[in-house]
Every structure is written in structure tokens, then in C-alpha cells.
N, C-alpha and C positions, 0 to 999 in steps of 0.2 A: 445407253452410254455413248456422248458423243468420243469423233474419233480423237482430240487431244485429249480426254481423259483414259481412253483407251491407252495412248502411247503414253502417257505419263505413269499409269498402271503399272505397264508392261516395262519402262525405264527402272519404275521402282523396284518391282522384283527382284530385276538383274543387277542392282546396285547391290542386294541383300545376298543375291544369286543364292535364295531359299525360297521352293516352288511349295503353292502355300497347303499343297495336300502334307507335304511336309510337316504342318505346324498344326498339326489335328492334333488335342489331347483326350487320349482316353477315359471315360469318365462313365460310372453308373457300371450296367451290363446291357450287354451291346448284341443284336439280336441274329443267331443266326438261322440263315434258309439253308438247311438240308432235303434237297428234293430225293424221291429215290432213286437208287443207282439201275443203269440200263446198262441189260446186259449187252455184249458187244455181236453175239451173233445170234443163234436161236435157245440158249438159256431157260431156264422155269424165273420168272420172273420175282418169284414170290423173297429169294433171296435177298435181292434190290432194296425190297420193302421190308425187311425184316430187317438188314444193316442198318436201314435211313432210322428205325425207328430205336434203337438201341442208340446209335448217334445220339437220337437228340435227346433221351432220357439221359445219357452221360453226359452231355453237353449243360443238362438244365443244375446238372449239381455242381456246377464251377461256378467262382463265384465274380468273373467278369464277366461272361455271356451267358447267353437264355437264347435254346431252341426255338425256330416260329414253328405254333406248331402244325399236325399233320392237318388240324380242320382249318385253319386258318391259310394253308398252302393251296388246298383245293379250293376253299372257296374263291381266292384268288384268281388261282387255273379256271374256275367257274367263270370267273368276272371279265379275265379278257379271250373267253370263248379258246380254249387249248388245251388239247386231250392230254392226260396223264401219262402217257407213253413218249409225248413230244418234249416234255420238259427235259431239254438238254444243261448242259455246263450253263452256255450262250444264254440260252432261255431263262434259267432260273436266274441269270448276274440281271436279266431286265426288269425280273418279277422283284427282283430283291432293291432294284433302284426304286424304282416304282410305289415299293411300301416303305423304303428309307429303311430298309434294313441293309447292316452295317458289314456283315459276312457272308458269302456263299463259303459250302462242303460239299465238291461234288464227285462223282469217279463212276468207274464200270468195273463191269466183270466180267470173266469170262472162265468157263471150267465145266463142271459137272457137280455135284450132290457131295461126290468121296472129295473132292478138290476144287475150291474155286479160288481161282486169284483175284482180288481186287486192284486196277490198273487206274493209271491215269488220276490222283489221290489229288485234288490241289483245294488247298482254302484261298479265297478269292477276297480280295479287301474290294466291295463294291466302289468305294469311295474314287480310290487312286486306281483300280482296276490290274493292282498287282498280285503275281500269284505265288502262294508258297505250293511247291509242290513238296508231294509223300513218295517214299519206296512204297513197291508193291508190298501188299499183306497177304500171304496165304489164309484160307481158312477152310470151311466144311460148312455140312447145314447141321444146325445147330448150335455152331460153333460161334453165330454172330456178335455176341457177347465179348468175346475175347480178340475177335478182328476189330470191333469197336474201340475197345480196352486201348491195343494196337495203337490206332487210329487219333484217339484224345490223346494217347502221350505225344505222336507228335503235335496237336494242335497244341500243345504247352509251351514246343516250342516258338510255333506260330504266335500266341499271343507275347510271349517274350520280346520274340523280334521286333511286332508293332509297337510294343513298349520302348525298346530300344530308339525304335526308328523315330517315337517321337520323341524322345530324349533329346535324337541328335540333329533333329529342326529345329527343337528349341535352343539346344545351347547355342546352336550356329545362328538364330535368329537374334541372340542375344549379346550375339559377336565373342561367347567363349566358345571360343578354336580350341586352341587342347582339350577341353570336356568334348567337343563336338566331332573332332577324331575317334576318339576312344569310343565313343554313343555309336558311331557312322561305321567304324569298321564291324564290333558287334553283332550288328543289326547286318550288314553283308555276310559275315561270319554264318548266321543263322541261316540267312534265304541269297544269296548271291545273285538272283534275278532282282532283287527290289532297284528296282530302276529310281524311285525317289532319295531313298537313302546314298545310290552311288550316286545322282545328281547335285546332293547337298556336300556330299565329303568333296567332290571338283568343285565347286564353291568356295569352302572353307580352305583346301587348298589353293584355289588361288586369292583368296585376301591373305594368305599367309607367302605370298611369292613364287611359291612351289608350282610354276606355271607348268612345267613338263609332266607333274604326278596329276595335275587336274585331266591335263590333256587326254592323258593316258584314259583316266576313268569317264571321258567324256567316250572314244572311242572304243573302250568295254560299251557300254550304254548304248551307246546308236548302232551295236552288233545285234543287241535284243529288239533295239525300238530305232529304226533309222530317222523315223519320223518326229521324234523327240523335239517340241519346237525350242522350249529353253535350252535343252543340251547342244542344240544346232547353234545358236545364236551365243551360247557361251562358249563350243569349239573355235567360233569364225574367232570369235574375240582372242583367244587364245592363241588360236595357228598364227595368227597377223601379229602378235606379241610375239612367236617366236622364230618370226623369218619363215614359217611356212604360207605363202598367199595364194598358193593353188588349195591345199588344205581347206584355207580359211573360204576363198570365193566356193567349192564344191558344198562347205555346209551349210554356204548361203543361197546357193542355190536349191538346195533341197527344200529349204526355208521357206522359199518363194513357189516352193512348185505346190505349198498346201495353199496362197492366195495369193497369186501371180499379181493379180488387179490390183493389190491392196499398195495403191500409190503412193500413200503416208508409209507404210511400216518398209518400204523397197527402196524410199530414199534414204529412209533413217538408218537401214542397212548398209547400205553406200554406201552412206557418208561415215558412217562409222568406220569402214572398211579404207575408206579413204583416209579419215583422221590419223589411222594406226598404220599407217605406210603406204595402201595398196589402193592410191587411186585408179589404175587400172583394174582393178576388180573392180572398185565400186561402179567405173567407167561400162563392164560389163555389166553387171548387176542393174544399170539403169537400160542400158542396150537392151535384155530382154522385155524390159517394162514397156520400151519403147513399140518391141515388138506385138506387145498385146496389144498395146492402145497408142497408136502411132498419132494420135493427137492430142497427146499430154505434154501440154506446153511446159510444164514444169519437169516432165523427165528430161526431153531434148535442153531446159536449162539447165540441169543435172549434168547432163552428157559433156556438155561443154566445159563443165568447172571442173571433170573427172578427167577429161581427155586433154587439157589443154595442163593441167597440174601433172599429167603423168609424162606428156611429152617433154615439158620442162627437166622434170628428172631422170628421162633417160637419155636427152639431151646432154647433160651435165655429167652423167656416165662415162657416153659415147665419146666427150670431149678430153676427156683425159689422156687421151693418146698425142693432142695436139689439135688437134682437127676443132670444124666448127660443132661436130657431134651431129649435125642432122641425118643420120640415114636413111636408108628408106623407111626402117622401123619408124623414126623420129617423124620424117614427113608424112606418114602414113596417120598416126596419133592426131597430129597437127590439122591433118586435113577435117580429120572426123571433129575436133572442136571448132572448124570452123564452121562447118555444116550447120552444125549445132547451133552454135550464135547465131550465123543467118537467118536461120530457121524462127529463131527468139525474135532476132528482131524483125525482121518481117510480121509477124505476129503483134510483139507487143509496141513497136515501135518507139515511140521516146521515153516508153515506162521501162526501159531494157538497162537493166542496171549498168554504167557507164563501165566498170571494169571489165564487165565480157566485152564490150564494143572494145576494148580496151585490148583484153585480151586476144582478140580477133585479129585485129592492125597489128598487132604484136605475130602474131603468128604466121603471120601473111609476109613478112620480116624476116622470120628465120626460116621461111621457106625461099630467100631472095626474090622474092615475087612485091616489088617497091611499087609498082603501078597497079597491084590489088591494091596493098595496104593503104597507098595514099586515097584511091576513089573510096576505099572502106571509109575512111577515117573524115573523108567531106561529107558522107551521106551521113556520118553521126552526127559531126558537127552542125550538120542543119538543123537537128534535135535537141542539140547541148551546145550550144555556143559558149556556154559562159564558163566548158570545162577545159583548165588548164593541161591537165594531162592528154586528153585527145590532143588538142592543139600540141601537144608535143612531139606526140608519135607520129602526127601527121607530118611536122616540121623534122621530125628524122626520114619517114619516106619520101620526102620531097628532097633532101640532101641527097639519098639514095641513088634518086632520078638526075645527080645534077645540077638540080632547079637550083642552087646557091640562094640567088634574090628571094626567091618563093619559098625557101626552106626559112630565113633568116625574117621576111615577114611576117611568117607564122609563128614563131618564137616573139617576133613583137606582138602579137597578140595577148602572149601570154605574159608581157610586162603590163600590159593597162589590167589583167585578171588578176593577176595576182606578180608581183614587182619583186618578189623575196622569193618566188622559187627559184628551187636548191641549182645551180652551177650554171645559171639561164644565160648570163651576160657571156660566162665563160665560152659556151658552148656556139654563142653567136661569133665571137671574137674566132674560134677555131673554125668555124666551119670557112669566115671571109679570109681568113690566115690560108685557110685550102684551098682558096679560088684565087690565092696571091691579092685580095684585096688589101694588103697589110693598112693603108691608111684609112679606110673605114674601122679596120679590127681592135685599133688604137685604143680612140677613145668610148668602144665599147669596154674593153679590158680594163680602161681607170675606170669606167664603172660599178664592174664586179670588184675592182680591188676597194672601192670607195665604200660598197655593202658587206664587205668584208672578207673576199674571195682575197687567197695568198696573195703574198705582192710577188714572190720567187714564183710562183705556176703562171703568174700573167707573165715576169718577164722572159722566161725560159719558153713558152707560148711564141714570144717575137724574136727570141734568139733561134729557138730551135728552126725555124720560116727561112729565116736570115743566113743560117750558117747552109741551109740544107740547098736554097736558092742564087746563095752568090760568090760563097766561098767552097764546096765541094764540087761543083762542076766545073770542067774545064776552063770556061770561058767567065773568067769573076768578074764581079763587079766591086769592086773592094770601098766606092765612093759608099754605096747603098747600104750597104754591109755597114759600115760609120755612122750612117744616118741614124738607123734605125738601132742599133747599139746605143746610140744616145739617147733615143726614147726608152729603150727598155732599161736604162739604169733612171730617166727619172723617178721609175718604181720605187718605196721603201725596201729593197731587196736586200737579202741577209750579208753581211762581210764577204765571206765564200763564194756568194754568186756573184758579186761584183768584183773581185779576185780573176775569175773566170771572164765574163764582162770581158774588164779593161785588159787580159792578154789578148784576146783576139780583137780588141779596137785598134790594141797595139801592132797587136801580126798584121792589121790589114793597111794602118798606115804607114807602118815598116813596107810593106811591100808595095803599097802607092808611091811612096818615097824614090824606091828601087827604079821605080818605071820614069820618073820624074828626073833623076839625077843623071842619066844616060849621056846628055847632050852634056856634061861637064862645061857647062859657062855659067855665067856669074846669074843670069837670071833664072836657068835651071835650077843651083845650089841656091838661090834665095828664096825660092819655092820649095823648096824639097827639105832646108834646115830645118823650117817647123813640124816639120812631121815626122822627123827623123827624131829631133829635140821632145815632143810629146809622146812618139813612140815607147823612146825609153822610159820617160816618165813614166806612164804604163805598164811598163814590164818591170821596173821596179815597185809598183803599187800590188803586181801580179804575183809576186814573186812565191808566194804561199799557194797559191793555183800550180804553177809551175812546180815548185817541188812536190806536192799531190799527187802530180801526172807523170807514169816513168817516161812517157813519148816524148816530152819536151825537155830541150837542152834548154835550161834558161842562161846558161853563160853566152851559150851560141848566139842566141838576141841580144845580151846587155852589150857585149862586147862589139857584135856587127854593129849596134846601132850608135853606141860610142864613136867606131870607126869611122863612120859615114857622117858623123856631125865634125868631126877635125878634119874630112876631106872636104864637105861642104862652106864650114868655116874659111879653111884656105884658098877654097877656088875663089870664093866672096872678097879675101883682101888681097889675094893677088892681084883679080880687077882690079879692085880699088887703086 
């Protein structure tokens, strides 16, 4: 069987989460090996063989099973060379796989002639290799008949229970849940070890929701049988659906420790593990793999899509408080996904899926290390030239650095690639806005407004440059401040923002005006009226901004600049 049929198999199963020993129907009469019983210390033996053979003569008058019998057990024992005295429990469940037979009955004794007890009572289902056990049975010599007697009553129960049990595979096969409860609990009622039955009822519990009651019976189950491989792989799934993912990575480790190598079925665990919350588990669960076979190209890319997913979200955790969130825990994660990608692409080189490379420069970012990420992000792009997203990380590490020219050429790359990716122009326009390049940043921004970036984020973009470089610091420049106020309302920018706008075109020519009018002569006020004159304009245009804002008196402006245009007025005709 190859291995994707294998895991498709194996997927099926678990979708059904009914293990197909489960799904045996009982049919005909079904044969059982009663070897004889061995006594536990020095015993007359003849006992042993007097029980076995009352056994299978009460055994051959039921009318689901048929004794094998005594000639046919030796000849056996003949066949693969094994004294009559060796045939144990162990021994006869091989002898009895070996002929397809469907049942072992096997037990000891120990006592004397007036007392013997028969110990250790259990019928074996060779198939699933589960076992009902018996209470001890007193009896005597002679007495075998009625320790027999004894004996089949409970194996009535035994066959009941496999009737049950496969009841409750099939309704659960057949996706009736409430029949397959009632079938499932039964059938534990009877034998409480049948490890297949509790495995199908956590099944049918969880396609019914009831993820805590599966859970439950998954860890009854792996008390008997830790090694359980579906009941391990339906805990993980469970623990990681209920917030527990130490739970869930432990029973995938166990998972892994029956075929640590087994490269397909330890990703597939991963990533599972990963899907349901817990990419640092799956992050470990690939770490061991790596461990065994430390040149498994596809683990270490595992490692990287596990480690670099989980830093993100403890990232995003740690951030909550304010902060950038990288702790050490965070950088720690980060580092390990970076390993990882190098290691990938070193190896596969330009066949190295573009998102890890991606990944990488990105990681290399939130550890503020801008002179990794950018050499990262040129050694890719030697490989992928034609990818816009590299070129983009790269053009934010290259910001990072300063590089302004070098950050903003790089993002030109990404217009001859592709001309419509999301906020490019914008992102060019801000970064020259941050190096105070405003008059290159211009007519990049009618760009983006032209492909349909806001026309308020471009203008607010050169207002916000504007107000932060020439009107908040001491020393203004109130001309520049005008200037470029002019350009950002050529934008179609909404009523409100142009409101906003023309008060501060107005505060700034109101206060150019102030600085102009000083020298009170006729050439002074003849310069200084039209500004005073547009000012106000302004600030009645503003006037809806203005009541908006509690900080701004708008009377205090209409009326100073009213003022200052009948004192400008007057000084004008008094020259006159």
C-alpha cells in the first residue's frame, strides 16, 4: 500500500472515528481454542485437562460457537514444534491467530484435589485482541462439570457483549448515534476493558459535540492501552478543541514514539495540531522529526510555517498591553523560523516557496534587525525578481535603514509588476512625506487618488507633514504652510475636510498678515489687506470646523480679522 493511500486510509477512519475491528459481524459459529489449564505451582495436572475438556464439550452445545478440538489443538502444537505444558494464555492467542480461529478460553489453577480454584478466567477475542475476564470459580476433582457449568454462564455473557459491541460499530458506522450509545454503553456494561467499544462511544461522542465526554473515555482507554494509536490521534484532536495543547502535543507524542520516522504521518500530525490552534505543538512535533532525521528538507519547512505562525500569535498576545509584543519568548520563536527558512532555502533555492522567503524578511523586521531583512529579501529577489510582495518587504527594510531613495525605488519596481497593488502609491507618497520630500510626494499621491486611493487620506497625508513641520514648531513658516494647503485641497476632498483646510490657511494668513502689518504704512497695509481680506473669507468658509473643535474661538478670528482689515483700510486712505 503506498504511503498516500495509507494516509487517506488512516484520514478515513478518523472522519468515521469507528476502528474497523469494530465493524466485524458475527455470523455462523465461530471456533473456539480452549488449550488446557496450567496449574500455577506444582498441582496434579490432570485437572487442567479434565476442565479444558468439559469446556469444550459445553462449549460445542451453543449454538454460536464450536470448540477446536483436543486432536486438532495437538496436532497444531505438533505442527509448530511446542510442548503441551508450554501452551500459555500468549501461546494459544498465536496458535489460535494462525488457524483463524476466532476465540481463546484460557485460566490456571491452583489448590489441591478437596479445593481447587480456577484463577486468571478470561475469553480472548483473537481478532481485536480484547479480553473478557471471569471471577475465580471454586471447585474439587470431580467436580469439573459444574466449574464448567460456572464458566459458560459467564461466557454468555461474553458472547452478548461481542454482539453488543458489534451492534455499536455498526450503528456508529452508520452514523445512528443514539442506537450507537445505547449499543456502546451495554457492551462496556458487560466487559469494561473492551477498549474497542469505549473507542467507538468517544467517537460518536464527539460527532455529537460532546467533546469533554469523548475526552473522558479516550483517557479511561489509554489507562488500559497507552499505545492506542487512533485513541491517541482522536485525544490530540480533542485536547487542541478544548484549549488543552500540552494534553493534545503529549498524545501526539506518544503517537510518534510507535514511528518517529514516519515523515508523512508527523507532518500530518502537525499540521493538524497546527490547524486546531496549536502551531507550537505542531512546531515541536516537527522539532522531534527533525531530530531523528536532521536532513528532512520538508521537516525544517515544517518547522518554519509552525514556528513562524506561532510567533505571530504570541506576538499579537504579548501586544496587548501596548507594547510591540516581541519578548524574548517572541524572538526566541522567531529566530527558530528563521533557521528554518535558511536552511529551506539554502537547499532548495529558487524552488523555496516565496511566502517563507517572505516570511523570513518579515521576521527578521519584528526582531528590528532591517539590515538582515533587507540582505535576506535581495538574496531572494535574485531568485524571484518578478515577485511584488518580496520587493515590498524589501522596500520596508530599506525604509527601516533610512535608505528613503532606495526604499521608494523599490516600491517602483513594484509599479512596472504589478501597478494596482493595494496602498503602493500611497505608501511611496508617505515614506517622501517622512524624508520632507513633500514636492516629489505630490504628484505620487494624485496618483493613488487617480486609481482610487481616498482623496481625504492623500490630503490629510500633506496636511498632517504640513501642520506637524511648519505650524507646530516654534519657528513657522506660515508661507509654506499656504503653499502646500493649496495643493492638498486640489484633492476632491469631502466638505468637512476642506472646512478644516481653509481654517488653518486662514490661521496662517491671518498670522502672516500680523507679521506684515507691523510697520503701519500704506505699503505695509496694502500688502497685508489681502490677507487679512482672504483670511476671513476662510474662516467664514471654516466656520462648521470651527464650531466642531471646543479649542477654537471662531468669533476671536472673524472679529480680529474684521479689525485688522478697517485698520488696514484706513492707514491705505489716510496715505491716500
Amino acid at each position: 500500500m503506498s504511503l498516500r493511500i495509507y494516509l487517506s486510509v488512516v484520514m478515513a477512519v478518523m472522519a468515521l472515528n469507528i476502528p474497523a475491528s469494530a465493524q466485524e459481524t458475527i455470523s455462523g459459529r465461530f471456533r473456539v481454542l480452549i488449550p488446557q489449564f496450567l496449574p500455577m505451582n506444582d498441582e496434579d495436572d490432570g485437572f487442567g485437562d479434565k476442565l479444558a475438556d468439559r469446556l469444550r464439550d459445553q462449549i460445542d452445545e451453543l449454538n454460536t460457537h464450536v470448540a477446536v478440538s483436543e486432536r486438532d489443538i495437538n496436532n497444531q502444537i505438533k505442527e509448530f514444534k511446542i510442548k503441551k505444558e508450554d501452551v500459555n494464555c500468549i501461546t494459544a492467542r498465536q496458535l489460535a491467530a494462525q488457524a483463524n480461529h476466532q476465540v481463546v478460553l484460557c485460566a490456571q489453577y491452583s489448590g489441591s484435589k478437596e479445593a481447587y480454584e480456577v484463577q486468571n478466567i478470561k475469553f480472548v477475542s483473537v481478532g481485536t485482541g480484547e479480553e473478557y475476564r471471569v471471577d475465580n470459580v471454586m471447585s474439587a476433582d470431580k467436580q469439573e462439570e459444574d466449574a464448567a457449568t460456572q464458566i459458560v454462564d459467564r461466557f454468555t455473557l461474553f458472547v452478548e457483549q461481542q454482539r453488543v459491541a458489534v451492534f455499536c460499530g455498526d450503528y456508529a458506522a452508520s452514523q445512528q448515534w443514539e442506537s450507537a450509545l445505547e449499543n456502546c454503553n451495554r457492551a462496556l456494561e458487560l466487559n469494561p476493558t473492551s477498549n474497542s467499544s469505549r473507542y467507538t462511544k468517544a467517537s460518536v461522542l464527539r460527532q455529537t459535540d460532546d467533546l469533554e465526554g469523548a475526552l473522558e473515555e479516550i483517557k479511561t482507554l489509554l489507562e488500559s492501552d497507552p499505545y492506542h494509536t487512533d485513541a491517541l490521534l482522536l485525544g490530540g484532536f480533542l485536547a487542541i478543541n478544548l484549549n488543552d495543547p500540552e494534553l493534545a502535543r503529549s498524545y501526539y507524542r506518544n503517537f510518534l514514539q510507535l514511528d518517529p520516522t514516519n515523515a508523512a504521518v508527523r507532518m500530518q500530525v502537525a499540521y493538524d495540531a497546527a490547524q486546531a490552534g496549536d502551531p507550537l505543538g505542531g512546531m515541536e512535533i516537527i522539532q522531534e522529526g527533525i531530530d531523528a532525521s536532521p536532513e528532512n528538507i520538508d521537516f525544517h519547512e515544517q518547522l518554519g510555517n509552525f514556528a513562524f505562525a506561532g510567533a505571530e500569535n504570541l506576538r499579537a498576545e504579548a501586544a496587548l498591553d501596548g507594547s510591540d509584543g516581541v519578548t524574548d519568548e517572541v524572538a526566541t520563536v522567531y529566530r527558530r523560523a528563521i533557521a528554518a527558512y535558511e536552511k529551506v532555502f539554502e537547499t532548495k533555492g529558487a524552488e523555496t516557496l516565496v511566502s517563507q522567503l517572505r516570511n523570513t524578511a518579515a521576521a527578521y523586521l519584528q526582531l528590528k534587525e532591517a539590515a538582515q531583512s533587507a540582505e535576506f529579501s535581495s538574496r531572494a529577489l535574485e531568485v524571484h525578481p518578478q515577485e511584488a510582495s518580496m520587493w515590498n518587504i524589501y522596500a520596508q527594510a530599506l525604509n527601516e535603514l533610512g535608505q528613503i531613495e532606495e526604499a521608494v525605488a523599490a516600491l517602483s519596481e513594484i509599479e512596472a509588476i504589478d501597478p494596482n497593488y493595494p496602498n503602493l502609491f500611497l505608501r511611496m507618497a508617505n515614506w517622501l512625506l517622512q524624508a520632507n520630500d513633500i514636492d516629489q510626494a505630490i504628484p505620487i499621491l494624485q496618483k493613488a487618488v487617480n486609481q482610487g486611493s481616498d482623496a481625504n487620506q492623500a490630503g490629510n497625508m500633506i496636511f498632517g507633514r504640513a501642520y506637524a513641520n511648519y505650524i507646530q514648531p516654534d519657528e513657522k513658516n506660515y508661507s509654506r504652510f499656504i503653499d502646500l494647503m493649496r495643493l492638498a485641497k486640489d484633492f476632491e476632498i469631502t466638505a468637512e475636510t476642506r472646512e478644516q483646510y481653509d481654517f488653518w490657511h486662514g490661521f496662517s494668513l491671518y498670522n502672516l498678515g500680523l507679521t506684515v502689518q507691523v510697520e503701519e504704512t500704506v505699503v505695509s497695509a496694502e500688502r497685508s489687506l489681502p490677507m487679512f481680506r482672504e483670511a476671513l473669507s476662510l474662516f467664514q468658509r471654516a466656520k462648521g470646523y470651527a464650531d466642531r473643535t471646543a479649542s477654537i474661538n471662531y468669533a476671536q478670528f472673524s472679529e480680529a480679522s474684521t479689525t485688522y482689515i478697517e485698520i488696514q483700510e484706513a492707514i491705505i486712505k489716510r496715505g491716500g
